[in-house]
C-alpha positions in Angstrom: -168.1 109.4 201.9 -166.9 109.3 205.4 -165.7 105.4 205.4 -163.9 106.4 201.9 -161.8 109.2 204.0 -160.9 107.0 206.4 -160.0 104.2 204.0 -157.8 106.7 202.6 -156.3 107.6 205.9 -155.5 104.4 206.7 -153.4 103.5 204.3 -149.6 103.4 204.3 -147.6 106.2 203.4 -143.5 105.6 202.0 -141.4 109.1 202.6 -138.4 109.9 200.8 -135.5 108.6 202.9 -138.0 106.4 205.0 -140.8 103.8 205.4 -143.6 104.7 207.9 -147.2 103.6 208.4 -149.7 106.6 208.7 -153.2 105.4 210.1 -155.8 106.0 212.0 -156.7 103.9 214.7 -160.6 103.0 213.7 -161.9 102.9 217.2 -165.3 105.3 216.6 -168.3 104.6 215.8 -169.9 107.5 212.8 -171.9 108.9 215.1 -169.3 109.9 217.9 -168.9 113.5 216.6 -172.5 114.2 218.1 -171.3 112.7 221.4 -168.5 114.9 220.9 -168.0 118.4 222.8 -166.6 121.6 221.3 -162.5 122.5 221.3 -161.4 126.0 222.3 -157.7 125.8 222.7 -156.6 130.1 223.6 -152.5 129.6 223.0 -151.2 132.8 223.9 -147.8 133.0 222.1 -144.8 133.4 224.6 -146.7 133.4 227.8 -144.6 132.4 230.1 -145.8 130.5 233.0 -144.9 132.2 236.0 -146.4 135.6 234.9 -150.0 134.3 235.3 -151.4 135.5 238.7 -149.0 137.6 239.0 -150.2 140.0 242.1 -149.3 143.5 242.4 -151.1 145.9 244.9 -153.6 143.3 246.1 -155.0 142.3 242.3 -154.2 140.0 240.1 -153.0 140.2 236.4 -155.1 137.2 235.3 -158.3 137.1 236.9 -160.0 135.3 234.2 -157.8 132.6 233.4 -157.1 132.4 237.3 -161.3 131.6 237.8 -160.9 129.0 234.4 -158.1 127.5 236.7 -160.1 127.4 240.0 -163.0 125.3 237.4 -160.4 123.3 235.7 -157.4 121.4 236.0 -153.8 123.5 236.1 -151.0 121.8 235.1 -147.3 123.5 236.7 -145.0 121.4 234.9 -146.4 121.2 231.5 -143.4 121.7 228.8 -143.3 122.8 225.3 -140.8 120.8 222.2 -139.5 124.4 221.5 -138.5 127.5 222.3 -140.5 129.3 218.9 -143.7 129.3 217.5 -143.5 127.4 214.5 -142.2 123.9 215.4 -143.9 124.2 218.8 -147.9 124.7 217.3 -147.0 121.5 214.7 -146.3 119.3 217.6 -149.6 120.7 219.2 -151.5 119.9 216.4 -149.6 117.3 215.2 -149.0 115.4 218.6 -145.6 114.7 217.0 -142.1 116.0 217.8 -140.7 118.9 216.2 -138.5 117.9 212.6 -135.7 120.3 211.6 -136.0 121.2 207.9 -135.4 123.6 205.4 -137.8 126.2 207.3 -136.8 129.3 204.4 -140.1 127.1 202.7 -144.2 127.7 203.0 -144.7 123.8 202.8 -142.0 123.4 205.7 -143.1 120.3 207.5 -142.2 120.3 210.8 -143.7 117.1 211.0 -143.8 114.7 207.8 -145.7 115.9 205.0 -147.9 113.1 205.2 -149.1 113.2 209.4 -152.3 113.4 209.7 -153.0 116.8 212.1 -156.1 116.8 215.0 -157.9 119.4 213.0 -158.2 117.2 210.2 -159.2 114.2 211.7 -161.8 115.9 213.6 -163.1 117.3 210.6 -163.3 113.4 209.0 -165.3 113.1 212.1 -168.0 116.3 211.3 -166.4 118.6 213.1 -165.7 122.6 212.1 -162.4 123.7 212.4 -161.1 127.0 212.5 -157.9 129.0 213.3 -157.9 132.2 213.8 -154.4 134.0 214.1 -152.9 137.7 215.2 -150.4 139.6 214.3 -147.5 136.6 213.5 -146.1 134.1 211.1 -148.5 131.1 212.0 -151.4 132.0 209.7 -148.8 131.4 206.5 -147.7 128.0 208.3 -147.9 124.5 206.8 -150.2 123.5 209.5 -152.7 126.5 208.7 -153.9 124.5 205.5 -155.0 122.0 207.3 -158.2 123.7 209.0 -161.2 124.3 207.0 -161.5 127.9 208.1 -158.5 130.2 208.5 -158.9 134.0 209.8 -155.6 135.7 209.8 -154.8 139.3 210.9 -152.2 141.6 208.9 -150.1 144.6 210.1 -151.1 147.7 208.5 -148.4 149.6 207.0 -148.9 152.2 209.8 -150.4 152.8 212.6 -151.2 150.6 215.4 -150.7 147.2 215.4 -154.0 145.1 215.1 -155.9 143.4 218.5 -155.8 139.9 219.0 -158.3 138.0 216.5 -160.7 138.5 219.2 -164.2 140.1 217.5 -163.2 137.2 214.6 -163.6 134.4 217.4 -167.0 135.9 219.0 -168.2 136.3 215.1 -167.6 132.5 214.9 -168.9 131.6 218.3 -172.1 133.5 217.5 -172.8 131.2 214.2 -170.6 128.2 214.6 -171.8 125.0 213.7 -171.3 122.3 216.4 -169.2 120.4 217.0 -166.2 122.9 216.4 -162.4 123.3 217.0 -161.3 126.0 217.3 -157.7 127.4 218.0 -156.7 131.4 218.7 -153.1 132.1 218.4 -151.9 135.9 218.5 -148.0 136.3 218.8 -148.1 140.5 219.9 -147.1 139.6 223.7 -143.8 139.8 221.6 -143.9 143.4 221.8 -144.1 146.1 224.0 -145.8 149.0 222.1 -148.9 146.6 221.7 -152.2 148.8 222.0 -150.2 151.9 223.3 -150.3 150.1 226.7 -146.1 151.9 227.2 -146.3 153.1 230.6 -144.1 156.6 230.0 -144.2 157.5 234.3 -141.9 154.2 233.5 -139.9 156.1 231.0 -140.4 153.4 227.9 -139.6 155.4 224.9 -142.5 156.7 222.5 -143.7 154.5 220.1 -143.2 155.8 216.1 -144.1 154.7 213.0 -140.8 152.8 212.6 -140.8 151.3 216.2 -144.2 150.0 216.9 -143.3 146.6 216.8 -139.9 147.1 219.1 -138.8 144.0 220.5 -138.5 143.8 224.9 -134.9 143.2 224.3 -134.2 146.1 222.3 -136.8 148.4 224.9 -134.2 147.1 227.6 -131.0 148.4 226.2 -132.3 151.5 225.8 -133.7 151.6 229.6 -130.7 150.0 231.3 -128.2 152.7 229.6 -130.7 155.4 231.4 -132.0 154.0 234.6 -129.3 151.1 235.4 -130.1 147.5 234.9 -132.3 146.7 238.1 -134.7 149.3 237.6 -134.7 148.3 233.3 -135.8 144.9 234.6 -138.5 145.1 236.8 -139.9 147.9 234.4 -139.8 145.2 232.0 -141.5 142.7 234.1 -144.5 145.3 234.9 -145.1 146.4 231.6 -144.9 142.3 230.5 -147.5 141.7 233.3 -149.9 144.4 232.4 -149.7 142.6 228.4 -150.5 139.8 230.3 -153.3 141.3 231.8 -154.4 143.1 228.6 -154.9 139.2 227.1 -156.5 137.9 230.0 -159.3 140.8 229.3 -159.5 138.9 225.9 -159.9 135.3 227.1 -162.9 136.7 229.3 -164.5 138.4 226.8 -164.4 134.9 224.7 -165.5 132.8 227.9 -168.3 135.3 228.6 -169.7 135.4 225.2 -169.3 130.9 224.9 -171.9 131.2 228.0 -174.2 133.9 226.0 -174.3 131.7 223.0 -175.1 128.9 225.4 -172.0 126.8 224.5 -170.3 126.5 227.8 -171.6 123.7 228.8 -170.5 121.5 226.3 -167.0 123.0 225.4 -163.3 122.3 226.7 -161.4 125.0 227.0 -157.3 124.8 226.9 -155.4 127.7 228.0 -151.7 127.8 227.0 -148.6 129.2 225.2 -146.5 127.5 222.6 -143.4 128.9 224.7 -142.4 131.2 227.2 -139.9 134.0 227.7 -136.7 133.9 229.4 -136.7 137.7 231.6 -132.6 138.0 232.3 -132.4 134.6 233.8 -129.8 133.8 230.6 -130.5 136.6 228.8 -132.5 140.1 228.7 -135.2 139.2 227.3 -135.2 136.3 225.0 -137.0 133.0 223.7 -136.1 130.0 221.3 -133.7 129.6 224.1 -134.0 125.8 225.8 -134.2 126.2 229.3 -137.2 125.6 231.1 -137.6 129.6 231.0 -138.9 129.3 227.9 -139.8 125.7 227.5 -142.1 125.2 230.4 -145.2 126.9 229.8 -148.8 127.2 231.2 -151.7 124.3 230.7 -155.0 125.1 232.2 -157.9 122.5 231.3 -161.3 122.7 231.4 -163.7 120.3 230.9 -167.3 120.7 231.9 -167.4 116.5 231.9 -165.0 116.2 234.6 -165.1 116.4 238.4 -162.3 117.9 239.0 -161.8 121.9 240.2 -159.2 124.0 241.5 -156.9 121.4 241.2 -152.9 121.8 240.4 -151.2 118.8 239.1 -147.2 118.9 238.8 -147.3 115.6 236.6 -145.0 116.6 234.1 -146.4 116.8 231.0 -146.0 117.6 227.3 -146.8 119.3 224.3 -147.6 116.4 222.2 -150.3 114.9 224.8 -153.0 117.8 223.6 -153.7 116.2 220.3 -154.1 112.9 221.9 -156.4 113.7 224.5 -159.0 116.1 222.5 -159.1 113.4 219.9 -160.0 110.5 222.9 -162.5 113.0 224.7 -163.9 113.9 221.1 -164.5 109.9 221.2 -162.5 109.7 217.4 -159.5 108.0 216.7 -155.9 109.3 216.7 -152.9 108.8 214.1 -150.8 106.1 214.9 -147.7 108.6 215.0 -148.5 110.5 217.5 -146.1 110.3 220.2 -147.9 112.1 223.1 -150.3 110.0 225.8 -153.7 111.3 226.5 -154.2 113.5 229.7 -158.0 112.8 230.2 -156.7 109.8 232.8 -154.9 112.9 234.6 -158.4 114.9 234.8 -160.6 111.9 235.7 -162.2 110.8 232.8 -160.2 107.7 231.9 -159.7 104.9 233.8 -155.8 104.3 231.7 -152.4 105.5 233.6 -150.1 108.5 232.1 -146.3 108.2 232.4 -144.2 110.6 232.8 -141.6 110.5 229.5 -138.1 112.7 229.0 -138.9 116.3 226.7 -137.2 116.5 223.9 -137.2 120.2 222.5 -135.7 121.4 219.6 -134.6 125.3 218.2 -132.9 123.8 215.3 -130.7 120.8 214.1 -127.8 122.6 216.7 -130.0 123.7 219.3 -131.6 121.0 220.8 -132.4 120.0 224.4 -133.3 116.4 226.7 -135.2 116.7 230.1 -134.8 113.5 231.6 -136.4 112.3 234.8 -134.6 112.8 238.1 -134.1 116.4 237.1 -131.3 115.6 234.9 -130.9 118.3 231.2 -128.8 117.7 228.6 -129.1 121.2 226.4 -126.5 120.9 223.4 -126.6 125.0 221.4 -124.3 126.4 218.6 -122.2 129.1 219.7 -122.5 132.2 217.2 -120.2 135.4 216.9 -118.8 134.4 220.3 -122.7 135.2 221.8 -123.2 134.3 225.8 -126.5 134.0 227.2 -125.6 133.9 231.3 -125.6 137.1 233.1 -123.1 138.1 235.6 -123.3 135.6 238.5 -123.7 132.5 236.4 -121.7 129.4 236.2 -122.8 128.7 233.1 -120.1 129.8 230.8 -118.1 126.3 230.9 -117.1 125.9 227.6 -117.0 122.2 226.2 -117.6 121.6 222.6 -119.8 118.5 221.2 -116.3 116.8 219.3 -114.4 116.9 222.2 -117.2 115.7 224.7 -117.8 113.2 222.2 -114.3 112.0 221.9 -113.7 111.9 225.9 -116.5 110.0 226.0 -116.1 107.5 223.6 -119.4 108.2 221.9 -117.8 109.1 218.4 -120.7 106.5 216.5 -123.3 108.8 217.4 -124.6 110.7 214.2 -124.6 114.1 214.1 -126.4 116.6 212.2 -124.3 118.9 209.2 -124.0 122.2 211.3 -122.4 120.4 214.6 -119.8 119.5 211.9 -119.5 122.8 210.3 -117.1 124.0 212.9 -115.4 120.8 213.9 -114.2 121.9 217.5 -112.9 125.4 217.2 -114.3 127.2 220.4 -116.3 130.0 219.1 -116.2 129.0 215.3 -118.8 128.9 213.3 -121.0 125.9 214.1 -119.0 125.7 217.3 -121.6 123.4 219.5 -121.6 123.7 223.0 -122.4 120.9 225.3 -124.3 121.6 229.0 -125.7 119.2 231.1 -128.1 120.6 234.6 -129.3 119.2 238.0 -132.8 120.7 237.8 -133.2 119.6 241.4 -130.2 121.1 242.7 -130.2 124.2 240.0 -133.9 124.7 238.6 -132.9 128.3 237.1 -130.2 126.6 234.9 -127.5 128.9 236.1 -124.2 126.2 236.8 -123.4 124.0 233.7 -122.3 120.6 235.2 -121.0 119.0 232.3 -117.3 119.5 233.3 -118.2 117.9 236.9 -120.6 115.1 235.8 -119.5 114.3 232.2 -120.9 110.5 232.5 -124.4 112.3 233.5 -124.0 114.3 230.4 -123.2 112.0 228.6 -125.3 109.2 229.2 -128.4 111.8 227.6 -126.4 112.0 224.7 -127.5 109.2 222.6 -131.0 109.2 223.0 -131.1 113.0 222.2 -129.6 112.7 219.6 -130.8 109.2 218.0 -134.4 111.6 218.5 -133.0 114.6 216.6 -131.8 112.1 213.8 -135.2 110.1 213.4 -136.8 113.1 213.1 -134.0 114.6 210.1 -135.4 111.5 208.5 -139.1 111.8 208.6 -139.0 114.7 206.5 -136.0 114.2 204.4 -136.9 114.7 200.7 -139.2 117.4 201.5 -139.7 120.0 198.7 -141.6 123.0 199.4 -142.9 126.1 197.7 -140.6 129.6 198.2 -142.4 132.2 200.6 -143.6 135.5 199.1 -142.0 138.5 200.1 -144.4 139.4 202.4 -144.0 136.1 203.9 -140.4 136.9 204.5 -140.8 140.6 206.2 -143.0 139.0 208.4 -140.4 136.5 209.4 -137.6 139.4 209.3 -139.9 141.7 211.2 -140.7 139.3 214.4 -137.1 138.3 214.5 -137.6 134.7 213.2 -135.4 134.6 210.1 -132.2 133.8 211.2 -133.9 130.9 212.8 -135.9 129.6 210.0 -133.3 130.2 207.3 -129.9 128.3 207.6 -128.0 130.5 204.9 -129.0 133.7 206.0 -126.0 136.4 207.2 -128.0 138.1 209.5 -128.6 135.8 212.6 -128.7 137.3 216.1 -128.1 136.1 219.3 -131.4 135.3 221.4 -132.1 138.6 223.0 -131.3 140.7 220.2 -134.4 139.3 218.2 -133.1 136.1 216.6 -136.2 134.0 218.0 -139.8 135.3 218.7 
């Protein structure tokens, strides 16, 4: 049955609007999934990376996922392909790069319809997958169908919001059959009346019926028009830190009970966040933004195979490369699409070489983003109801649209996508598409757009940004999906994401005013 799977994966796959050869590279033997070890990737939705081990009064916030990181590998410049949940868990599992599409759609593929995800090849290989998601969008996803076992926590219609999927995880753990995968996503960090963890000494308003899922941004305006804007922010950083802490409690009840069920020795554990938060660096408090604020994100590694401990690696690194290297250390083979590179040369179990590679990232067809090397950033964003993201002291807020660039440049071949058109180059129109290029080295908080003072820079990112943003239009062009259920759509309207996910809708918001959990 097995060799009649994998015939059937192997074989080539035409899309509507392309031609492109999905397969397997049949590299494993039928018996590797018995040499293979057990998959515990913990993504902690918007985490962002420098609020682990964050110390205040002599402890710190994390002391669980600090003492994985002292056993394991930590990676400090590992970057995600977006600044939202959605597109960025499909390149995880996917080890593809994110595809804009008609996201208003259950079947939505931000990657093509056709890819073949790690927890599916895994299970062609005897593994158990399982998924097991928190109070969020990602259980309804397109890439939640493609695990054998789903577990998916719903909001009651009052009262507190639920946990993380945490007693569902030890249930599994418990009685799982080996070898598993398993992947625990929660998206509550989004929040700040979580577990009625509001610190009121701090003067956070009381939580009600209507308000238990209030967003930090919305928390903010109302404690900067009472305490002033310094003291707003660092009581939103504290009360962030102590969610923080309130998950890392949840990853060592999970790593405690994997050594009572005597599975710790034969598991990899990955500890990271399919984007981070951006805490008034361009905004108050905000994601689906493209900076490195909210596109870098933690990567902690363990593997009980390898010989390395304690060790912090500033390789930068990728999204995409998870799929890749579970599927090598798992000893099965990978789709042929997948764009990432395996990390196990990084943690010292291969004897192959990793390159470092530009990020692409992508918040839709007019938000998109290039991270080249040499610290260079080409971010292109659509402007909308004349919205700035740069607080006072930024030099951000040079305003050069894409036509224009493109015309001073000479780059007018380049294709574009139908909303950097919509606009044409009427500053603060409607599809108006801002162009911003950064010297990470010089600038690593994003803060002076350059693209004024070093248009050839800029624009020399320009093509392969956005030749990537067009060949991935293509891979999923023709796509026809089924509409979401109402429920489906609160959800989305609830957690902010709708006027990111549906193109037509009225309503969009600027990022820190919920448009993008």
């Amino acid at each position: 049955m097995r060799n009649r799977l994998l015939a059937l994966v192997g074989a080539s796959v035409v899309l509507v609007g392309a031609c492109a050869v999905i397969a397997l590279e049949l590299s494993a033997s039928d018996d590797s999934a018995a040499r293979g070890p057990n998959f515990l990737v913990i993504d902690i939705d918007v985490l962002s990376w420098d609020h682990i081990g964050v110390v205040r009064d002599g402890v710190s916030n994390t002391p669980n996922i600090d003492a994985l990181a002292r056993r394991g590998v930590r990676f400090t410049n590992a970057f995600s392909h977006s600044g939202w949940t959605l597109p960025a868990l499909s390149s995880l599992l996917s080890g593809m790069l994110p595809s804009p599409a008609r996201a208003n759609w259950r079947s939505v593929p931000w990657f093509p319809a056709s890819a073949h995800l790690m927890p599916e090849i895994l299970g062609y290989y005897g593994y158990s997958t399982a998924a097991f998601f928190g109070y969020g969008v990602a259980g309804s996803s397109p890439f939640s169908a493609r695990f054998q076992h789903v577990y998916v926590r719903t909001p009651p219609a009052s009262g507190p919001i639920p946990d993380p999927p945490t007693e569902d995880v030890l249930t599994f753990l418990d009685r799982a059959p080996t070898p598993f995968f398993a992947l625990v996503h929660d998206a509550n960090m989004h929040h700040t009346y979580l577990y009625n963890r509001e610190d009121v000494a701090e003067g956070f308003p009381p939580p009600t019926a209507s308000e238990k899922d209030l967003l930090y941004s919305s928390v903010y305006a109302h404690l900067s028009a009472t305490q002033g804007e310094a003291a707003a922010q660092e009581a939103i950083r504290r009360h962030y830190d102590r969610m923080v802490g309130y998950y890392d409690a949840a990853v060592g009840t999970i790593l405690d009970r994997l050594e009572e069920d005597g599975l710790a020795d034969d598991t990899v554990v990955v500890v990271t966040s399919d984007h981070g938060d951006d805490f008034f660096e361009h905004a108050n408090v905000a994601h689906g933004l493209l900076y490195d604020s909210t596109i870098r994100v933690p990567l902690i590694v363990y593997d009980p195979r390898a010989q390395m401990s304690g060790q912090e690696l500033s390789t930068v690194v990728q999204y995409t490369d998870l799929a890749p290297t579970l599927l090598e250390r798992a000893g099965v083979p990978r789709a042929q699409d997948m764009v990432g590179q395996s990390l196990l040369p990084l943690l010292g179990l291969s004897a192959g070489a990793y390159t470092e590679g530009p990020v692409y990232a992508m918040t839709s067809p007019c938000h998109v983003a290039w991270r080249a090397g040499g610290g260079r950033k080409l971010v292109l964003r659509q402007q909308e109801d004349g919205d700035e993201w740069f607080p006072a002291g930024g030099l951000n807020q040079v305003h050069v649209t894409l036509p224009d660039f493109l015309q001073a440049q000479g780059l007018t071949d380049l294709v574009l996508p139908d909303c950097a058109m919509m606009g044409g180059g009427e500053l603060g129109g409607r599809g108006s598409v801002l162009v911003e290029y950064y010297d990470l080295g010089a600038d690593p908080g994003e803060r002076r757009n350059l693209v004024d003072v070093a248009p050839q820079d800029a624009a020399a990112l320009l093509p392969p940004l956005l030749r990537t943003l067009d060949e991935r239009a293509r891979a999923v062009a023709g796509t026809v999906g089924q509409p979401l259920s109402g429920a489906e759509v609160e959800a989305l309207r609830r957690q902010g994401y709708w006027g990111l996910v549906d193109p037509t809708s009225a309503s969009r918001h600027a990022p820190g005013e919920g448009a993008a959990p």
